[in-house]
KOLMAR-42938 format. One line per field, with one value per atom (N, C-alpha, C): residue in one letter; z, y, x. Coordinates in Angstrom, 2 decimals, m for minus. Example, Ala and Ser with C-alpha at 12.3 -4.5 7.8 and 13.67 -1.06 7.14 Angstrom:
resn <- A, A, A, S, S, S
up <- 7.80, 7.80, 7.80, 7.08, 7.14, 7.87
north <- m5.69, m4.50, m3.30, m2.25, m1.06, 0.03
east <- 13.19, 12.30, 13.20, 12.85, 13.67, 12.90
# end
This chain:
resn <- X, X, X, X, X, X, X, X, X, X, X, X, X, X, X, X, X, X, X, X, X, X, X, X, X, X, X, X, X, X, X, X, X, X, X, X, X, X, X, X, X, X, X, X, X, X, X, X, X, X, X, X, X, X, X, X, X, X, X, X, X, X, X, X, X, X, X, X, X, X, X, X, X, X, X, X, X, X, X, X, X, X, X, X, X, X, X, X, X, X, X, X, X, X, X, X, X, X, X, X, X, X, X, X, X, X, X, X, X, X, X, X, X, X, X, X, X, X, X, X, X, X, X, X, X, X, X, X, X, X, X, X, X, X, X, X, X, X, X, X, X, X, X, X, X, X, X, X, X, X, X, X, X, X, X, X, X, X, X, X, X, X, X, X, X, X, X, X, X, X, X, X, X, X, X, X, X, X, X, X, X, X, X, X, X, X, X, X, X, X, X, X, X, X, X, X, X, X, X, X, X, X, X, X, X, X, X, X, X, X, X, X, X, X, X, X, X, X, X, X, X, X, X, X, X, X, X, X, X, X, X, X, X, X, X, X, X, X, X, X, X, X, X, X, X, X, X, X, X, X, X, X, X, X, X, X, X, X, X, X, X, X, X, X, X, X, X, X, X, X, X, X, X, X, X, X, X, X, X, X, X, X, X, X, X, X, X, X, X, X, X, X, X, X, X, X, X, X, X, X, X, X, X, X, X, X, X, X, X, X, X, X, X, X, X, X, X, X, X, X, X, X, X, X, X, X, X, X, X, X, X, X, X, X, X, X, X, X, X, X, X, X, X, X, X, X, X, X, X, X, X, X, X, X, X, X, X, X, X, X, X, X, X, X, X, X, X, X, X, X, X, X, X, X, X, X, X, X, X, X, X, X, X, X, X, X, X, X, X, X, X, X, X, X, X, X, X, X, X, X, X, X, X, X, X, X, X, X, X, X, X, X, X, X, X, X, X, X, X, X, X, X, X, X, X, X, X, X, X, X, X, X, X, X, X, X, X, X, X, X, X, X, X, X, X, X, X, X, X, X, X, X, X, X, X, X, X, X, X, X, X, X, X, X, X, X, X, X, X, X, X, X, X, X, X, X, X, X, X, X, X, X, X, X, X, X, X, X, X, X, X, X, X, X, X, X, X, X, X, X, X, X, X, X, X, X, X, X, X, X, X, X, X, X, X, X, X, X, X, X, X, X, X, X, X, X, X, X, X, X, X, X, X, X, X, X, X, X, X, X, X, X, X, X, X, X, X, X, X, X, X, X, X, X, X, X, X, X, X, X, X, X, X, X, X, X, X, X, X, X, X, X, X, X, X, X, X, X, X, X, X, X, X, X, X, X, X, X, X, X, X, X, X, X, X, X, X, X, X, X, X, X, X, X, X, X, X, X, X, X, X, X, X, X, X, X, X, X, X, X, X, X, X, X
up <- 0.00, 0.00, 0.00, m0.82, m1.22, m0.26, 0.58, 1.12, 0.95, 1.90, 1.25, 1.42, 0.63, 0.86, 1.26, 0.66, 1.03, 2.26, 3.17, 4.45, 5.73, 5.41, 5.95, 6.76, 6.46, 6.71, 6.47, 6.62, 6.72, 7.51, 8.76, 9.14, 9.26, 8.84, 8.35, 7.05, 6.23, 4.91, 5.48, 5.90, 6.74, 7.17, 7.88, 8.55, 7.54, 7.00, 5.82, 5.25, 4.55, 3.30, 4.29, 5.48, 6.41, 6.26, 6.83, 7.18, 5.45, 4.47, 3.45, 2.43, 2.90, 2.51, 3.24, 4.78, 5.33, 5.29, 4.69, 4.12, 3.32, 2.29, 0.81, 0.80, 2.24, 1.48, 3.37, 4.36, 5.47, 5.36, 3.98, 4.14, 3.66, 2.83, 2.24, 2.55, 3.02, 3.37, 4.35, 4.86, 6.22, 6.22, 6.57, 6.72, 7.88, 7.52, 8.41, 8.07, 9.11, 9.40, 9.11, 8.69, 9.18, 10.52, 11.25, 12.17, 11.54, 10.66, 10.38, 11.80, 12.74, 13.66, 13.37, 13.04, 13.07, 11.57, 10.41, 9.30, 8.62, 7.45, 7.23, 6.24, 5.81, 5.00, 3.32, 3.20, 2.01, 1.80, 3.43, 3.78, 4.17, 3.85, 4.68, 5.22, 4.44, 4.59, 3.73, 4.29, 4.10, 3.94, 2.32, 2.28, 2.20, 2.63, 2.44, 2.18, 0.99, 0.28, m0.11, 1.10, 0.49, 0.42, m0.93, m0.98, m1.54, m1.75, m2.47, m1.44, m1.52, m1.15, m2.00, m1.30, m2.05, m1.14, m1.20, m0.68, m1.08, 0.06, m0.33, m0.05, m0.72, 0.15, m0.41, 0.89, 0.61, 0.74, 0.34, m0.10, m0.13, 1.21, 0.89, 0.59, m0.80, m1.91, m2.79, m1.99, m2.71, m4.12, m4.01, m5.53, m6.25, m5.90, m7.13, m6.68, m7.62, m7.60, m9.06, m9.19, m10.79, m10.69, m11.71, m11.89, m11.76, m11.72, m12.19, m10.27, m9.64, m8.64, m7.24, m6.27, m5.46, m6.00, m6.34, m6.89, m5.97, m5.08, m3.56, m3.49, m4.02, m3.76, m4.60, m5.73, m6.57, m6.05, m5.93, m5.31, m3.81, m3.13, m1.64, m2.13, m4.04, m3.89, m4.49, m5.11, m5.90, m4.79, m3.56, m2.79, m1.84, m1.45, m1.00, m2.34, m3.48, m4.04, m4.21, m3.99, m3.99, m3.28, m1.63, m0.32, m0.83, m0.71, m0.97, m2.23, m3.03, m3.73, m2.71, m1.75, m0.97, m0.01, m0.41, 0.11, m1.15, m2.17, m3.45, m3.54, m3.66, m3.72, m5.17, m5.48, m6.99, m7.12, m6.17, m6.33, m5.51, m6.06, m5.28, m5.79, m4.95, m5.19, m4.33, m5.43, m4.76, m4.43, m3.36, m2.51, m2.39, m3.78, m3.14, m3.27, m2.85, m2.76, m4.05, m4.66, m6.13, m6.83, m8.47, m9.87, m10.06, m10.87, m11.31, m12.66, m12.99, m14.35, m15.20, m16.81, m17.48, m17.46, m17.15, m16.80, m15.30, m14.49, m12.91, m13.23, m13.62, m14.08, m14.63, m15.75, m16.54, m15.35, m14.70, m13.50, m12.67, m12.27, m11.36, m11.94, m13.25, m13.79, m14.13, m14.51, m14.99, m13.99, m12.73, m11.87, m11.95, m12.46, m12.76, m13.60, m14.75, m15.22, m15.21, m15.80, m15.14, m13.99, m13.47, m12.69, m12.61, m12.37, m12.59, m11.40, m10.64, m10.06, m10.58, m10.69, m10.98, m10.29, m10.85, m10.15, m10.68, m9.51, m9.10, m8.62, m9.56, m8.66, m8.14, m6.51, m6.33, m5.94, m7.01, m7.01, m6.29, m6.40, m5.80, m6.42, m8.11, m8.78, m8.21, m8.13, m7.27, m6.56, m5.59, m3.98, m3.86, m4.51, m4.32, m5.04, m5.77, m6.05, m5.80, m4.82, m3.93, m2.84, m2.33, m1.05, m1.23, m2.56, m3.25, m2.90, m3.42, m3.26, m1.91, m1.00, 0.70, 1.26, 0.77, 1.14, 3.00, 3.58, 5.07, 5.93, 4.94, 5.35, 5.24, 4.16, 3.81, 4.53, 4.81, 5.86, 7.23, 7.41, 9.16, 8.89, 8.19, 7.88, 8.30, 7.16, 6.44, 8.18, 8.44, 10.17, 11.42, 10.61, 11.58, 11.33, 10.37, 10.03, 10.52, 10.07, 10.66, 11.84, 12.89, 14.61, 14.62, 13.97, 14.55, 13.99, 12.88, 12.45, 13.39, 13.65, 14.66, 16.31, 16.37, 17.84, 17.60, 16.28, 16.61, 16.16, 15.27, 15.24, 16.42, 17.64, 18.97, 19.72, 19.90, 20.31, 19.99, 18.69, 18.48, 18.87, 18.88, 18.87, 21.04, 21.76, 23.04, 23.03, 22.41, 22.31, 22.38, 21.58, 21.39, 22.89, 23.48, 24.75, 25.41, 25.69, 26.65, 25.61, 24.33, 23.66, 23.66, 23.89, 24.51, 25.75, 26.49, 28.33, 28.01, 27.70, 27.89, 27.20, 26.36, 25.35, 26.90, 27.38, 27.81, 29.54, 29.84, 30.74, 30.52, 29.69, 29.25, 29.25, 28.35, 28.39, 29.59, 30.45, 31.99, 32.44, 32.19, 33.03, 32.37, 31.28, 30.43, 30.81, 31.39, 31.89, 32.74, 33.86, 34.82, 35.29, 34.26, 34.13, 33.68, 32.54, 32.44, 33.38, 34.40, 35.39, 36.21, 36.69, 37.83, 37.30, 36.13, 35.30, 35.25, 35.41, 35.07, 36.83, 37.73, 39.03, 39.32, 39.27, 39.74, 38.09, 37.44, 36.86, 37.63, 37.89, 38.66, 39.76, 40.78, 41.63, 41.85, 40.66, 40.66, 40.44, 39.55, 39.35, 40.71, 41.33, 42.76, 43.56, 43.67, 44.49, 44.22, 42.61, 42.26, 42.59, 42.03, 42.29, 43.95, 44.92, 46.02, 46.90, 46.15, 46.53, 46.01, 44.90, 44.08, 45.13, 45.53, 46.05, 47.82, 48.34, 49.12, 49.25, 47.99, 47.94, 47.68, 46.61, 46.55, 48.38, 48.93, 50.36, 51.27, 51.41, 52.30, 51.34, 49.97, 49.82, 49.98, 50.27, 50.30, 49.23, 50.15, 48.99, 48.12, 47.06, 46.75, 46.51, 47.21, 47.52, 48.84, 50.01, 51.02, 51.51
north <- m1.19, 0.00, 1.24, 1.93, 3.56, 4.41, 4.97, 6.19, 7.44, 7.56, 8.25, 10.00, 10.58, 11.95, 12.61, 12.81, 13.97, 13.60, 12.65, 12.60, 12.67, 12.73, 12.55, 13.69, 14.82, 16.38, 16.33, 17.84, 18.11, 17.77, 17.75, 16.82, 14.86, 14.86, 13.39, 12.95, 13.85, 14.13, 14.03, 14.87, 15.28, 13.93, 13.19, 12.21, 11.40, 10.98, 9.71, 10.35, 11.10, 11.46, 11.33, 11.66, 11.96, 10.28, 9.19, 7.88, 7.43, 8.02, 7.53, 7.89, 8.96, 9.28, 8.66, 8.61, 7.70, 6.26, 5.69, 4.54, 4.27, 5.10, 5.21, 5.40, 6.32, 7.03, 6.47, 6.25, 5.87, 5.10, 3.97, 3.03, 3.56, 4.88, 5.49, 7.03, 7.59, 8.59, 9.42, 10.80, 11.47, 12.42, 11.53, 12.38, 12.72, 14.35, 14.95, 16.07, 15.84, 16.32, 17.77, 19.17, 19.74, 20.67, 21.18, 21.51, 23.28, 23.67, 24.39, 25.86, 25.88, 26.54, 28.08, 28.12, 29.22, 29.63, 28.95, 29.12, 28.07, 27.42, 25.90, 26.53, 27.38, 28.13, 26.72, 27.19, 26.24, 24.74, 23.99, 22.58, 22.07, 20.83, 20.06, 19.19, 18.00, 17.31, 17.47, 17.06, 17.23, 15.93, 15.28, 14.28, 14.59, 14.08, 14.15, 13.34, 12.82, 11.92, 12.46, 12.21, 13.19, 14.31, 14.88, 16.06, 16.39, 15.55, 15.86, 16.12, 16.75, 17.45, 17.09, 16.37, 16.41, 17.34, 18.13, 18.67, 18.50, 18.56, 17.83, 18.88, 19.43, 20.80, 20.28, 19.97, 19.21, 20.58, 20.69, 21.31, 20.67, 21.08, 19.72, 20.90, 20.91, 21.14, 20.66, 20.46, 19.22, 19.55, 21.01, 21.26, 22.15, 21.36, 21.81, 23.61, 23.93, 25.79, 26.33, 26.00, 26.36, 28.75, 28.69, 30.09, 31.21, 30.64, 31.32, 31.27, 30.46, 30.99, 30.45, 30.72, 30.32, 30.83, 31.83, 32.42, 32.54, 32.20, 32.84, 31.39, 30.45, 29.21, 29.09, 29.85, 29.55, 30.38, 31.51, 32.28, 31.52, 30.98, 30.23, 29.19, 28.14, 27.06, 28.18, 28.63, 30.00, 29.96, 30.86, 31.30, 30.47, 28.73, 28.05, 27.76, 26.99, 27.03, 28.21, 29.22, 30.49, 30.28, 29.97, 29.85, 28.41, 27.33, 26.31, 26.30, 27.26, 27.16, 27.47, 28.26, 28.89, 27.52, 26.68, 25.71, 24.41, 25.14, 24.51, 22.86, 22.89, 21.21, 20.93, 19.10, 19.04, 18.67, 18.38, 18.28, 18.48, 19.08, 19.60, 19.18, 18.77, 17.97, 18.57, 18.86, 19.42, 18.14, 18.08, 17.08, 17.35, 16.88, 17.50, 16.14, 15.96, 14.94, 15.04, 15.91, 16.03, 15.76, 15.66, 14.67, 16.33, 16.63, 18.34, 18.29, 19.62, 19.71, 20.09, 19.44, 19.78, 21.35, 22.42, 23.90, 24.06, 23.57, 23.03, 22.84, 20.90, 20.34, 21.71, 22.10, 23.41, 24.21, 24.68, 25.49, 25.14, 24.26, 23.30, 23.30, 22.71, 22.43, 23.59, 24.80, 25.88, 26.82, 26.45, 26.86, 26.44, 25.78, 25.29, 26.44, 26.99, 27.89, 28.34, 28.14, 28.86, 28.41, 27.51, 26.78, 25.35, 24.74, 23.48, 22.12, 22.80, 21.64, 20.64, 19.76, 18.72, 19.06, 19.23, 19.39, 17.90, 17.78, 16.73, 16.65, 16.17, 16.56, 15.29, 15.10, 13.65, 14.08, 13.84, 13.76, 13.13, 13.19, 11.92, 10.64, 10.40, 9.01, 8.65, 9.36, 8.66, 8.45, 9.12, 8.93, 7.38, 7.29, 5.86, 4.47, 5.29, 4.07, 3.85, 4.70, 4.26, 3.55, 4.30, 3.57, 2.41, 1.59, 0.21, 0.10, 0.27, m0.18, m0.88, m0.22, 0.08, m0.18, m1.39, m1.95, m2.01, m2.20, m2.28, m0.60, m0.05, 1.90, 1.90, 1.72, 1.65, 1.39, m0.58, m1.07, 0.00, 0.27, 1.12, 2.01, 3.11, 4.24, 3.90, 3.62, 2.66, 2.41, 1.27, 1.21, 1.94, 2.72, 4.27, 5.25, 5.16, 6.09, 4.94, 4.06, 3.08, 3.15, 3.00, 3.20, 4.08, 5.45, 6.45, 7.21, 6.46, 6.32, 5.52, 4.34, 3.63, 4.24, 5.28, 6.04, 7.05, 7.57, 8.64, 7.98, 6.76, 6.03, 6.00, 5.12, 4.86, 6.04, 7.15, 8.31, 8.66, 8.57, 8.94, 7.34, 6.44, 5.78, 5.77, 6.46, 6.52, 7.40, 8.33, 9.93, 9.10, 8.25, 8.12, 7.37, 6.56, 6.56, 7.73, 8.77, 9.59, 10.54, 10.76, 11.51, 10.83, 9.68, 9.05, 9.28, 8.92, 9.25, 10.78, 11.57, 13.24, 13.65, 12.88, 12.44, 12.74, 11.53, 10.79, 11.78, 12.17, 12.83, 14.35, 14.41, 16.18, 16.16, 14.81, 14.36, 13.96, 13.68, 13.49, 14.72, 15.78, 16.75, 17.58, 17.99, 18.18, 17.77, 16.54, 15.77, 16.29, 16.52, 17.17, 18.70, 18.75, 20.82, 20.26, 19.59, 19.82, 19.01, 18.26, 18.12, 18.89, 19.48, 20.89, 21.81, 22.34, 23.43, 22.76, 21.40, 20.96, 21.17, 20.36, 20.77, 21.92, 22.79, 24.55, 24.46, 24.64, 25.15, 24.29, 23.19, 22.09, 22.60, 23.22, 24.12, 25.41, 26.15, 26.92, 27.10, 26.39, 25.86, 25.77, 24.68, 24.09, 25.91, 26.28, 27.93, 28.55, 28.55, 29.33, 29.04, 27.58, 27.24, 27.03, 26.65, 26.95, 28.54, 29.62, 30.68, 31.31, 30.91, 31.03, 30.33, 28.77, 28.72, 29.05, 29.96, 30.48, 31.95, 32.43, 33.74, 33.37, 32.32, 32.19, 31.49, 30.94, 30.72, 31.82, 32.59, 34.06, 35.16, 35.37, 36.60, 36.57, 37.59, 37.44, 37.05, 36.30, 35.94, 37.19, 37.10, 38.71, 38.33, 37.12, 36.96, 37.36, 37.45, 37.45, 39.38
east <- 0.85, 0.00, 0.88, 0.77, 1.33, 1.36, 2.54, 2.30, 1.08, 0.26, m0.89, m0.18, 0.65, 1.57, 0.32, m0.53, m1.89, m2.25, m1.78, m2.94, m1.67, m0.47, 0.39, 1.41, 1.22, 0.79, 2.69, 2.81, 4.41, 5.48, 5.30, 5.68, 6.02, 4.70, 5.02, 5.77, 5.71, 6.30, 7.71, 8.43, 9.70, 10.54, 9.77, 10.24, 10.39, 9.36, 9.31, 10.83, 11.03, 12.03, 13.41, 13.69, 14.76, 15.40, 13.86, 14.32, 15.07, 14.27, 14.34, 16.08, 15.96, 17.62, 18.69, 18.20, 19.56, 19.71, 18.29, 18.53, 19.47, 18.98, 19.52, 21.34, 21.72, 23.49, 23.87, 23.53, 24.15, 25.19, 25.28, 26.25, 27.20, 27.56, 28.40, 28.85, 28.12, 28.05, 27.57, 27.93, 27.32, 25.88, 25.06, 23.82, 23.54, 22.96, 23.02, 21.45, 20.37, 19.15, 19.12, 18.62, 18.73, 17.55, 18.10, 16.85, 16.83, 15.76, 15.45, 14.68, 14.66, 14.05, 15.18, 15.99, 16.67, 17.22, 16.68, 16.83, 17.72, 17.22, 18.05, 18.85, 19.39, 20.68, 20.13, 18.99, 18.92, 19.06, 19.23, 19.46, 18.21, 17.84, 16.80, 17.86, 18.40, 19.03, 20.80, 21.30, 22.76, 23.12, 24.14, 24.65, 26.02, 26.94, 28.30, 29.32, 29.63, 30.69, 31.71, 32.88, 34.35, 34.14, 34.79, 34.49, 33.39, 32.53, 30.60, 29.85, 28.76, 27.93, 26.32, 25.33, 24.55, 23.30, 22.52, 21.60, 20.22, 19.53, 18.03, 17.05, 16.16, 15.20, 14.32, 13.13, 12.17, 11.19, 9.96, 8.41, 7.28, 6.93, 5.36, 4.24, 4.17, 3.22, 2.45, 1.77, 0.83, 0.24, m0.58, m0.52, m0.12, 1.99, 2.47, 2.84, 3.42, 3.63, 3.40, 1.95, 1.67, 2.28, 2.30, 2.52, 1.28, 0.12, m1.44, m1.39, m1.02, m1.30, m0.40, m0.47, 0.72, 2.17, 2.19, 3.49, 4.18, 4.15, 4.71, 6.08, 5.56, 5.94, 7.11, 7.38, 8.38, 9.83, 9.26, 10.00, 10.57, 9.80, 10.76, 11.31, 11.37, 12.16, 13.68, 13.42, 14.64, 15.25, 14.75, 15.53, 16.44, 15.61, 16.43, 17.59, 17.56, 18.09, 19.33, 19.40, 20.29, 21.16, 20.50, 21.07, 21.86, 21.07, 22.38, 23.40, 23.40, 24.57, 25.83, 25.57, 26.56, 27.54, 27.03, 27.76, 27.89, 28.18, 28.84, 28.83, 27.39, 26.72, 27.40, 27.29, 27.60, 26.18, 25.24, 23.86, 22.74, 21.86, 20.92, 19.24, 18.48, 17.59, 16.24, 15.14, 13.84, 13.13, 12.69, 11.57, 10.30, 9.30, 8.07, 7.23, 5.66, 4.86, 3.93, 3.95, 3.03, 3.50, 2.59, 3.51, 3.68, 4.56, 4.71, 4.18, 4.15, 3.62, 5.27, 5.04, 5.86, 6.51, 5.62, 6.13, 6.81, 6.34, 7.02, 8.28, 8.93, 9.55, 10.99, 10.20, 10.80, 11.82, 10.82, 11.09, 12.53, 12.19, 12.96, 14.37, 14.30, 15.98, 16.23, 15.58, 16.50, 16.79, 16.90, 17.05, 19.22, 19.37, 21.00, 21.36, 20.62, 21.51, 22.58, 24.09, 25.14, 25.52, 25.42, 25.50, 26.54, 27.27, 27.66, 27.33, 26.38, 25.15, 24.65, 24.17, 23.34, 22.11, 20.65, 19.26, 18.56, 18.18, 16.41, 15.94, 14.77, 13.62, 12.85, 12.42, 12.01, 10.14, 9.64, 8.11, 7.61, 6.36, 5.57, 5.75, 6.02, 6.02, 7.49, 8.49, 10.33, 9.77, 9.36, 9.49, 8.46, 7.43, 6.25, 7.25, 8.47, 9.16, 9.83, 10.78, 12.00, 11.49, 10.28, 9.52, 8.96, 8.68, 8.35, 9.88, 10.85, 12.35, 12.87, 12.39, 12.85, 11.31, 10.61, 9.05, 8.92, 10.75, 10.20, 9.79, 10.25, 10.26, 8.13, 7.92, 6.80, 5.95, 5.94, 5.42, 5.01, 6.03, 6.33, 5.72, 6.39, 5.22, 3.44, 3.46, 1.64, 1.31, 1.60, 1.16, 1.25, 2.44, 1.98, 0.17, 0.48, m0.76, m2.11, m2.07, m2.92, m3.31, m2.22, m2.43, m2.93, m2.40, m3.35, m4.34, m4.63, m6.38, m7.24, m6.89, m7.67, m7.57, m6.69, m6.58, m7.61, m7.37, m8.84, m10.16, m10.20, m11.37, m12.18, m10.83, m11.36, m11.93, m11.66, m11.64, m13.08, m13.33, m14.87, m15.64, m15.29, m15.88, m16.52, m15.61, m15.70, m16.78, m16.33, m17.89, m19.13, m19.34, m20.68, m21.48, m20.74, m22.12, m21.85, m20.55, m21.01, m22.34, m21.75, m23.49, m24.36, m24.65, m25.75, m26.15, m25.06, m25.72, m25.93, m25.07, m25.54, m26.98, m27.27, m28.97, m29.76, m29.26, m30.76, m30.82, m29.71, m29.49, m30.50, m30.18, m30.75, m32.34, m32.51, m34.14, m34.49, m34.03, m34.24, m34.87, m34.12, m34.22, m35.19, m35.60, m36.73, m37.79, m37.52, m38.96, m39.46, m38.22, m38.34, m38.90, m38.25, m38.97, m40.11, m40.74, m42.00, m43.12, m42.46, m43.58, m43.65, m42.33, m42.29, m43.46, m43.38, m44.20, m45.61, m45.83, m47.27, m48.21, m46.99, m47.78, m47.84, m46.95, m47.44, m48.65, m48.79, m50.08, m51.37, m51.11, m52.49, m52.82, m51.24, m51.60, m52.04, m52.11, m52.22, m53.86, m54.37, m55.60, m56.32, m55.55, m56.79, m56.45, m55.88, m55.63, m57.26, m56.79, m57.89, m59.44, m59.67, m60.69, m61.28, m60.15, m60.78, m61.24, m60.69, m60.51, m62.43, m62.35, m63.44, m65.10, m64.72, m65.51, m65.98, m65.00, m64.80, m65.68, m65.10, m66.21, m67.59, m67.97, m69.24, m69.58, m69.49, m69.95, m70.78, m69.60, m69.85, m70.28, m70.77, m71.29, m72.95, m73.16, m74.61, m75.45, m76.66, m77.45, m78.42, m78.87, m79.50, m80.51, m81.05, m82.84, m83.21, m82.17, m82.49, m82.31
# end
C-alpha cells in the first residue's frame, strides 16, 4: 500500500524522506538532518561523500507551484536554491509529494543555469518508487498512520455513549422541568378554584 503523501501532513512528509535518505546514502556517506528553527541556509538534509555534497530541500506542496497561482511558492524554492549554492553542492535535489507539471519540471531544472550543479527533482512518482524499493520503510510508515487512524477512530468511537448518556441525561431533566411546570399550573388551578368557592360561600345571597 502507497504512502498516502496527502494525508500525511508536513511533518510526516519530513520524517518519511529523512528515514528515506539515510537509508539510501548511510552506508556510504554522512547524513546529516537539518533543524530548520533558526533558518536551514537552504538545507533540509545534508549528504556528504568526500568532498561531495549532495543537498536535499524538501516542499510539501501538494498542488504543485503552478505560476497562475501560489506564486509565492516559486520564489521560496529559488531562494532556498540560492542559499544552498553557498555551500557549493555538486547536487541539489527538490523534494516535493506532487507529480509536477511539465512547466514546474521546466522550473525546477532551470534553476542550474550557469551553474555546474546537478538538479532533481524527487516527485511523488520517485518517492512511491523508492519507497516500493525500501518496502520495510513503507510497511512502518503505512502502520503508523494506521495506529493512529484507529486512535482517533477509537476516540470517536468513546464519544458516542457519553453523547448518549448526555442524550438521555438532558431528556431526563426536560422531563423534569416539564412536570415541575405541570404541578405549579395544577396548583395553581386548585388555588384558584378553592378561593373562588370560598367567595361564593360568604357573599350574600340577593334573595335574602
Amino acid at each position: 500500500m502507497a504512502i498516502e503523501w496527502d494525508r500525511v501532513g508536513q511533518p510526516g512528509f519530513g520524517r518519511i524522506v529523512e528515514a528515506l535518505v539515510h537509508r539510501m546514502y548511510d552506508a556510504s556517506a554522512l547524513v546529516e538532518v537539518v533543524n530548520g528553527r533558526g533558518g536551514d541556509a537552504g538545507i533540509d538534509i545534508k549528504v556528504t561523500h568526500q568532498s561531495r555534497v549532495r543537498i536535499f530541500q524538501l516542499k510539501y506542496y501538494l498542488d504543485g507551484f503552478p505560476t497562475a497561482s501560489f506564486k509565492g511558492r516559486r520564489k521560496s524554492i529559488k531562494g532556498s536554491f540560492t542559499r544552498a549554492m553557498e555551500h557549493q553542492p555538486y547536487e541539489w535535489a527538490l523534494v516535493v509529494p506532487s507529480t509536477l507539471s511539465p512547466a514546474e519540471r521546466e522550473f525546477v531544472m532551470s534553476l542550474a543555469a550557469g551553474q555546474t550543479v546537478r538538479v532533481q527533482v524527487w516527485d511523488r512518482a520517485k518517492l512511491d518508487g523508492l519507497m516500493a524499493t525500501h518496502a520495510d520503510l513503507e510497511t512502518s510508515f503505512n502502520r503508523n498512520q494506521l495506529f493512529e487512524a484507529a486512535q482517533i477512530y477509537g476516540q470517536e468511537k468513546a464519544l458516542v455513549p457519553m453523547q448518549a448518556s448526555l442524550g438521555a441525561a438532558n431528556c431526563r431533566l426536560n422531563q423534569r422541568r416539564c412536570a415541575k411546570r405541570q404541578r405549579r399550573r395544577c396548583s395553581s388551578s386548585r388555588t384558584w378554584r378553592r378561593c373562588s368557592d370560598t367567595a361564593s360561600s360568604t357573599s350574600p345571597s340577593l334573595t335574602s
